[in-house]
C-alpha positions, 0 to 999 in steps of 0.5 A: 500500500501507498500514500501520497501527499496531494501534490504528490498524486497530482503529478503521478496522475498528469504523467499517466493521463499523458502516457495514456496509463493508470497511476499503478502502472506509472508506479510499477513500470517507471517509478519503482524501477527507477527507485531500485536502480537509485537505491540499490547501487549503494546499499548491501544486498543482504544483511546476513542476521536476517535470514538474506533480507534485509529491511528498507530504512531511511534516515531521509527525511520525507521532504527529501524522500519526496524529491526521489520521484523529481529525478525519475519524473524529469526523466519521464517527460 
């Protein structure tokens, strides 16, 4: 599940209705690879005290989480 700040949505919606796809879509298909390629390049694949998982943890703060969708968004148009 996802929440998104109004703004936020705002923008997920006009970048699919231009597209010509659901939000859900735009998610799956741009944003969360995207997000992965971003965030997966600097941070260990696996923690081995969990069994090879490991969980996302943040120390950002959310204003500087929200701007993670500027640089994939600038890429999209």
């Amino acid at each position: 599940m996802l929440s998104l700040r109004d703004e936020s949505f705002e923008l997920l919606q006009t970048e699919a209705e231009e597209r010509g796809i659901s939000i859900q879509e735009l998610i799956r298909a741009v944003i969360i690879p995207d997000w992965v390629k971003v965030n997966t390049s600097t941070k260990p694949a696996f923690d081995n005290g969990n069994n090879g998982l490991r969980a996302y943890r943040s120390s950002a703060p959310i204003r500087e989480q929200e701007q993670m969708f500027q640089p994939a968004m600038s890429r999209i148009r």
